[in-house]
N, C-alpha and C positions, 0 to 999 in steps of 0.2 A: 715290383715292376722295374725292368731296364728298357732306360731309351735306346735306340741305335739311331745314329747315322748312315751307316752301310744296309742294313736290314728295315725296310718296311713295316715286315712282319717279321720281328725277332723270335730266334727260338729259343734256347740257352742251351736245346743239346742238340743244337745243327749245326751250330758253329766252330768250325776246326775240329770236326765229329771226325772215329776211329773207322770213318770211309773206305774201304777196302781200295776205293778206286782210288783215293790221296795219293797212295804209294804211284798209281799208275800216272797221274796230276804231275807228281813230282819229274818223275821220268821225262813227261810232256815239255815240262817248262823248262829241263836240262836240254835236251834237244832242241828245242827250238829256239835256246841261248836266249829267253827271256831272264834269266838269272844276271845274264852279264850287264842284261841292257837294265833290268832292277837296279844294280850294285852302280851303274853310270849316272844314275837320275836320283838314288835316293841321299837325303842328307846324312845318314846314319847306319849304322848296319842292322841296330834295332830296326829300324822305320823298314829297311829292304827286306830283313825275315817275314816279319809283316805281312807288309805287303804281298810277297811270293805266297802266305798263305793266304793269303784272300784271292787272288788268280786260280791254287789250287782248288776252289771250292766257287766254282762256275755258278750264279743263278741259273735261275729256272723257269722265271717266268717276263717275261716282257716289262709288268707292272714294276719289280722289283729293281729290275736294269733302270728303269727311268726314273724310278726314285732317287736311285745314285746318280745318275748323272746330272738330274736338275740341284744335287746337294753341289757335287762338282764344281757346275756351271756358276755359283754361286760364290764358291771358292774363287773361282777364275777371276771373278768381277769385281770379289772381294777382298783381294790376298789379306790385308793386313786385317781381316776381321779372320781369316784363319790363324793369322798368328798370333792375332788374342787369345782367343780361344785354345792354343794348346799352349800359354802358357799358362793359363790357368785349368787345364787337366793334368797340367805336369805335376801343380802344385797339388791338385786333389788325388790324384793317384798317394802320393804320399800319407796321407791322411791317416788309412785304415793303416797300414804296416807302420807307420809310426806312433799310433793309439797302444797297437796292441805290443810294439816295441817296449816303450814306458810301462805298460802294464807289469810285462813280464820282469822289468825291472828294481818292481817293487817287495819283487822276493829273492832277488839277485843271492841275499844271504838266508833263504830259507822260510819256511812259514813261522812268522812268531810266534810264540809260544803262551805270551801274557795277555790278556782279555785289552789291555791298553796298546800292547804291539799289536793286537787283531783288527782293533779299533780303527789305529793310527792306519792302519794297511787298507782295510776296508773304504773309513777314506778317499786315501789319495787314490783307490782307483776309482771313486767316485769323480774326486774331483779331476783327474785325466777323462777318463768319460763324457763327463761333462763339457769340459772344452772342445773334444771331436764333436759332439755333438755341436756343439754351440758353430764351429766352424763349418762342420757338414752342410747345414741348413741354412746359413751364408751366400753360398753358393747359388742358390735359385737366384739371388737379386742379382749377381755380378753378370751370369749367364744372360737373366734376360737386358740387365741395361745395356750390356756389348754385343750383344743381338740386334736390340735394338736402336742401335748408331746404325747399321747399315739398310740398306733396303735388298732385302733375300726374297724368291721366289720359290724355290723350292719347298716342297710338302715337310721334311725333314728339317730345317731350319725355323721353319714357322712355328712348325711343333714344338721345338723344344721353349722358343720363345713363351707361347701360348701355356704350356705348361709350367715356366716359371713362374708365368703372372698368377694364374691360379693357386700357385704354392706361395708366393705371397703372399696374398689375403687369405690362407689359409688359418684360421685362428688355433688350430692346435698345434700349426708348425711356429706363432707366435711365443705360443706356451713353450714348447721344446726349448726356443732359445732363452726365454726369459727365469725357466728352470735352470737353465745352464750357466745364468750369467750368475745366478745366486752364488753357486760352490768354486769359489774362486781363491779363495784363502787357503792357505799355505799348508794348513794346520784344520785339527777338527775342534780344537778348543777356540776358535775364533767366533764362534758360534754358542747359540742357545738353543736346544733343541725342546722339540713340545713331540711325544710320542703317545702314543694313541693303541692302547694294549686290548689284546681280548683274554680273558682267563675260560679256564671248566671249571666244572663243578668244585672241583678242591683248591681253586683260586690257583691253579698254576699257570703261570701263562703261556698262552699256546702260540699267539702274534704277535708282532709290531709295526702299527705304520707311521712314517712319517709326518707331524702334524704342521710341524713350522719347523721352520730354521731360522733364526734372527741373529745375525752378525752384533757381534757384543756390544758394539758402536748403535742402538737403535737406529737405523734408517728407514721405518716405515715398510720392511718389508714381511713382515711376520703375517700378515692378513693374507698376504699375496702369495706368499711360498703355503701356508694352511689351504688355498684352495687350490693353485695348481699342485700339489703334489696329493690332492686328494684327486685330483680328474686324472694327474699321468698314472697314481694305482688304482686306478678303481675301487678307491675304497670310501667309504661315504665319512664326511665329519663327524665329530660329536655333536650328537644332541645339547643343548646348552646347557642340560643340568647334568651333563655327565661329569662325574669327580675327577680335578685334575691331583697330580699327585707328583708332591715335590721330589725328584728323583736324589735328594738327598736322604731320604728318608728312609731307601733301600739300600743293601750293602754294594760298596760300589763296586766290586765283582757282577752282580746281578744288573746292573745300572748299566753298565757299558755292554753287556751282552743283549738286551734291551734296546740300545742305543745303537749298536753293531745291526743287528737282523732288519730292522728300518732301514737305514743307510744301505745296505747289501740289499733290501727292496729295490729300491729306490735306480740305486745302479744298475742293477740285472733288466729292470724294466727300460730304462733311459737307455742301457745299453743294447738292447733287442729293439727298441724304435730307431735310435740313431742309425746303424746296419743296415735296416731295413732300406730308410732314406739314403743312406750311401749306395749302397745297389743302383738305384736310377741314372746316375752318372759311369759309372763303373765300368772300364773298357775303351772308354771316349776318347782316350789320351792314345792309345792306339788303330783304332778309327780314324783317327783327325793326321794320325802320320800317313796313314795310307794314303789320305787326299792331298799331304801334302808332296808327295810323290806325282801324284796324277797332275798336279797344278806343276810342279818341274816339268816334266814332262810334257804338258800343253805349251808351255811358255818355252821349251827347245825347242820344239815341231816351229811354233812360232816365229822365235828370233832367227830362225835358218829359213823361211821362207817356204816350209816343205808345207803341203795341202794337210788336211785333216777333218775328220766329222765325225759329228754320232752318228751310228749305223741306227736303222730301223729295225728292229726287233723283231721277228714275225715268229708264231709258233714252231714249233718241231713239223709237224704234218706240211707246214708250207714246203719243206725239203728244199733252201734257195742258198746260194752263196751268191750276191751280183756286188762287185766290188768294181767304179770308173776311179782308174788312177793309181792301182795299189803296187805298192812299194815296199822293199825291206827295211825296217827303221832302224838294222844294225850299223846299214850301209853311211846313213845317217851319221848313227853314233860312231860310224870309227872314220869319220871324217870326210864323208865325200862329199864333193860339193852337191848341193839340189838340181843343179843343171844337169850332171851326170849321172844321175839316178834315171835309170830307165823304170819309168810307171806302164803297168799295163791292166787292160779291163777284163777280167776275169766275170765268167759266166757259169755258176754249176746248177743245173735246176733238171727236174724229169729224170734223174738218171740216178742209180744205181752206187757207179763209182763212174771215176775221172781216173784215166792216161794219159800222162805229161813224158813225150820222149825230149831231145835234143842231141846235137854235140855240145863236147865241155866245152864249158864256162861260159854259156848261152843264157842262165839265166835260171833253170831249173830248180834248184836247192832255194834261190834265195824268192820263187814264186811260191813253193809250198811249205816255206819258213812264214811268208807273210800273210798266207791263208792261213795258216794256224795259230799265228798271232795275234790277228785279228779275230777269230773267232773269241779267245782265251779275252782279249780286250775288252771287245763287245758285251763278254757276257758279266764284264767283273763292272759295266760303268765307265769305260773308258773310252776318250775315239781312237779311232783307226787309221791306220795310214794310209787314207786316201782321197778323194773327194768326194767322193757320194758311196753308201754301202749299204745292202739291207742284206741281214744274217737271220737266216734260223734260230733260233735255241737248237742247243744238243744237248745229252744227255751226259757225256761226258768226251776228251779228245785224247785219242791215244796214238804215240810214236812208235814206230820203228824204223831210225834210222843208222845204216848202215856203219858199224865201227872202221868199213874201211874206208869211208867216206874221210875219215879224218885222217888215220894213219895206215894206210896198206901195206900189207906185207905176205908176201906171195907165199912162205913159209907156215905162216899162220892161217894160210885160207880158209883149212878144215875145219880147227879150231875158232874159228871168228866165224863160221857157217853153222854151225853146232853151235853155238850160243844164242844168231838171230832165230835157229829153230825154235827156242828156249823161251825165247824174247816174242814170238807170234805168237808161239802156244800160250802164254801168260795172258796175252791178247783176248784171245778167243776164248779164253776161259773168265773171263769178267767181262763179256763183252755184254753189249744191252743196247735195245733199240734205240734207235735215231741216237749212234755214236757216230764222231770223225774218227775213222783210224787213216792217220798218216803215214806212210813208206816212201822211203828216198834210198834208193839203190837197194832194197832188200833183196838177197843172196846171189847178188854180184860177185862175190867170191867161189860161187861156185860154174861148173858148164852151164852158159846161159839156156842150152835148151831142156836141161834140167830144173833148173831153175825156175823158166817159164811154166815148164807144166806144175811143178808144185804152188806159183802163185796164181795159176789160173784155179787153181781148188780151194784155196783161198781166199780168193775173190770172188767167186760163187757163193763161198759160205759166208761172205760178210756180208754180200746183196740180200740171200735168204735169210738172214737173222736182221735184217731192217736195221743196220749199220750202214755208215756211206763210206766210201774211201777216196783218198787222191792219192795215187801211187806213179813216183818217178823212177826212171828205168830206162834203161840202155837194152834190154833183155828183147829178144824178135816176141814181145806177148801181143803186139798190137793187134796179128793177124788170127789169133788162138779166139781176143774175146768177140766176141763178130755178135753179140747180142746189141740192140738197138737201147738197150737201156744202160750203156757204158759209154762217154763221151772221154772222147780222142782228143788232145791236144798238142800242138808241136813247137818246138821254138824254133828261130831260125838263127841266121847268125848279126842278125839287128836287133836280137836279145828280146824281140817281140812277138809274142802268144797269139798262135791261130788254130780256130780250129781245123779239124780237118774230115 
C-alpha cells in the first residue's frame, strides 16, 4: 500500500505514466510560460521539475481536484506543519538508498570465501536490515504526533494521521521494531544462538530457523527473541521435548552454515516486510515540494494584493469556462503593479469554439495565456487568478502558438508556416473529446486569406470531434465562421473583452 497526498485514489501506473499526450502537456506548459512562472515560485529546481510534472498530468475528476486542494488549504493555514513534514520525508527518502548503499558495501571486496567470512557478511546485512527496519516503522509515531499538533481538515491529512495511529497499536508492527532492536551489535559473536533444524530421512539437514538470539551479556531477552522470530518466520517452536544440541558438538564448518541459513531467514524475511512498510510513505518527500510550491504561490498572489480562488469544478459535459476578474499572473510575476493589471470577465459556455480578434497589445495573448493557465491550475488543485471561476474538466489542453509571435522574420515565413502545419497536424492526431486546443496567431505568417480558409477547416474539425477551442487572430475568419455555435470576442483599446 502507498499513501498520496496528491492522489485520492492512487494508482502506481498513472502517475508520470508514458502518456502519449505528456509530450503534448509539455508543449502546453512551454507556451503558456507556466515553466517560467514554476521556476519564479519554486524553492528548488528539484521541487520546479516536480511540480511541472504534476501540471502535466491534469486530474480528471472533480472528487480528485478537491482532495488537493482541501490538502493545500491546509498547508496554507499550516505552513510550518508543511515544513515539518518534509523535513522528515527528506530524511525518510534516504532510508531505502542508504539501506541498500551499506548493503552493497559489505562485499565491497568480493563474496567471502570462508564459512566465517559468509557468517560474518550474512550478519551484518542482517544487522543493517535490521536498523532500516527498525527506523522505517519509527516513522508512523513522528508522522502522526506532527500531524497531530495542528488542526487539518482536509480528507488527506486526516488520513495519514488516522493511519499512523492504527500502525501504532499495531502489535506486529511492535514486533518488527523489537526484532530490530535485538541485532544491534557490531559482530555476530556477540550473541548466543539457539537454532531449530529439520533433517530427512538420512539425518541431513534440510532447514534452519532461528530460535533465540541472546546477547552474551544475558539480558532477559532470549524468551522474547524465541517467540518473535518464531511469529516473523512462521515457523512453530519446539515442542519441549525436542532435543537441543550443543553446536559444539558439530564440526564447526557445519555449525556456521547452520547458523548462516537462519540468520539469512531471518533477514530475507525482515527484509521483504520492512520494503513493504517503506512503500507507504514513498514519494511523499516529493508530493510535499509540489505543495510547497502552491503555498509560495498563494502567499505571492497574497502579499501583492492580487484576487484569487478555487474554481468550482464541473464535469466535462457541463462544457463552461466563467472566469469574474482573470488575469495573467506572468504580468504579476514580472512585476506589475496590481493596480495596472487589467482583469476581465470571460464567459465560454454553449459553444463550439471561441474568436478573440483585437489591435496589438490590446490584451489578446495575455487573455488566452490566462484561460489556459487557469485551466492547467484548476485541474492540478490550484487557485486561479481571479475572483470567482467555475471550469469544466478537460480531457487534456493543447497549444499552438505562433513562433512568430515571438520572433518574426519575414524571411522565414514559409518555413515557420510549414512547421505550424506540422505542429496542428500533431494536434489533430491525438486529439480526444472534450480537449482545449489553444491558437494564438496560427498561420499569421502566411496570406491571411489563406490562412483563414485553412483554419476555418480546422475548426470545423475540432467542433466535430467534440474538442473546444479559443483561437486568437488578426486573420478576416470572423465573417467565414457564421455558425451560432462559435462565440466572437473582441478587445478594444481599454484592453477590455466584449462580446460581440
Amino acid at each position: 500500500m502507498k499513501f498520496s497526498l496528491l492522489y485520492k485514489h492512487y494508482e502506481e501506473t498513472r502517475e508520470f505514466s508514458d502518456d502519449p499526450l505528456r509530450g503534448a502537456m509539455a508543449e502546453t506548459v512551454y507556451d503558456l510560460s507556466v515553466d517560467k512562472a514554476v521556476r519564479e515560485l519554486c524553492a528548488s529546481g528539484e521541487t520546479g521539475a516536480y511540480t511541472l510534472e504534476v501540471l502535466k498530468s491534469p486530474l480528471k475528476t472533480a472528487e480528485e481536484v478537491e482532495y488537493r486542494q482541501a490538502v493545500l488549504m491546509d498547508f496554507v493555514s499550516s505552513p510550518k506543519l508543511l515544513e515539518e513534514l518534509q523535513d522528515i520525508f527528506k530524511n525518510y527518502d534516504t532510508l531505502q538508498s542508504d539501506w541498500r548503499e551499506m548493503q552493497a558495501g559489505i562485499y565491497t571486496y568480493g563474496v567471502p570465501q570462508t564459512s566465517g567470512g559468509i557468517l560474518d557478511a550474512t550478519y551484518e546485512a542482517l544487522r543493517i536490515t535490521a536498523a532500516f527496519a527498525k527506523k522505517t516503522v519509527s516513522y508512523f509515531r513522528s508522522v502522526y504526533e506532527t500531524v497531530g499538533r495542528y488542526e487539518v481538515a482536509s480528507e488527506g491529512l486526516r488520513g495519514i494521521r488516522e493511519y499512523c495511529r492504527e500502525m501504532m497499536e499495531n502489535r506486529s508492527l511492535d514486533e518488527i521494531g523489537e526484532i530490530s532492536s535485538i541485532f544491534g551489535r557490531d559482530t555476530v559473536t556477540g550473541y548466543r544462538f539457539k537454532v531449530r533444524t529439520e533433517t530427512d530421512d538420512t539425518l541431513r539437514i534440510v532447514s534452519a530457523s532461528l530460535q533465540e538470539a541472546l546477547p552474551t551479556e544475558d539480558n532477559g531477552l532470549g524468551e522474547r527473541m524465541k517467540r518473535l522470530a518464531a511469529r516473523l518466520t512462521k515457523t512453530a517452536p519446539p515442542a519441549d521435548d525436542t532435543p537441543e544440541v550443543d553446536m559444539g558438538e558439530f564440526h564447526l564448518e557445519t555449525a556456521r552454515g547452520i547458523l548462516n541459513e537462519s540468520l539469512y531467514e531471518l533477514y530475507t524475511v525482515l527484509g521483504s516486510i520492512a520494503g513493504s512498510i517503506y512503500e507507504f510513505f514513498r514519494g511523499l518527500s516529493g508530493e510535499l515540494g509540489f505543495y510547497d510550491t502552491g503555498v509560495r504561490y498563494v502567499r505571492r498572489l497574497a502579499q501583492s494584493g492580487a484576487p484569487m480562488c478555487l474554481p468550482k469544478l464541473l464535469p466535462r459535459e457541463a462544457d463552461v469556462f466563467r472566469a469574474s476578474g482573470l488575469y495573467d499572473l506572468h504580468l504579476l510575476l514580472e512585476g506589475m503593479p496590481v493596480g495596472d493589471i487589467i482583469r476581465n470577465d470571460v464567459t465560454i459556455e454553449d459553444c463550439d469554439g471561441t474568436l478573440i480578434r483585437g489591435a496589438n497589445s490590446t490584451g489578446k495573448t495575455c487573455t488566452i495565456r490566462s484561460i489556459g493557465t487557469a485551466v492547467l491550475f484548476a485541474q492540478a488543485g490550484l487557485p486561479v487568478c481571479a475572483e470567482r471561476a467555475e471550469i469544466s474538466l478537460r480531457e487534456t489542453v493543447f497549444c499552438q502558438f505562433s513562433s512568430a509571435e515571438k520572433d518574426f522574420d519575414a524571411a522565414d515565413a514559409a518555413g515557420r508556416f510549414e512547421g505550424e502545419v506540422k505542429e496542428v497536424a500533431a494536434i489533430l492526431e491525438q486529439l480526444r473529446p472534450w480537449s482545449l486546443v489553444l491558437f494564438n496567431e496560427t498561420f499569421q505568417t502566411t496570406s491571411y486569406a489563406e490562412g483563414a480558409e485553412g483554419m476555418q477547416h480546422i475548426l470545423d474539425a475540432l467542433g466535430r470531434a467534440g474538442a473546444r477551442y479559443v483561437f486568437v487572430t488578426h486573420m478576416p475568419i470572423f465573417e467565414r465562421m457564421d455558425s451560432p455555435r462559435v462565440l466572437k470576442l473582441e478587445f478594444g483599446r481599454d484592453y477590455r473583452i466584449r462580446r460581440l
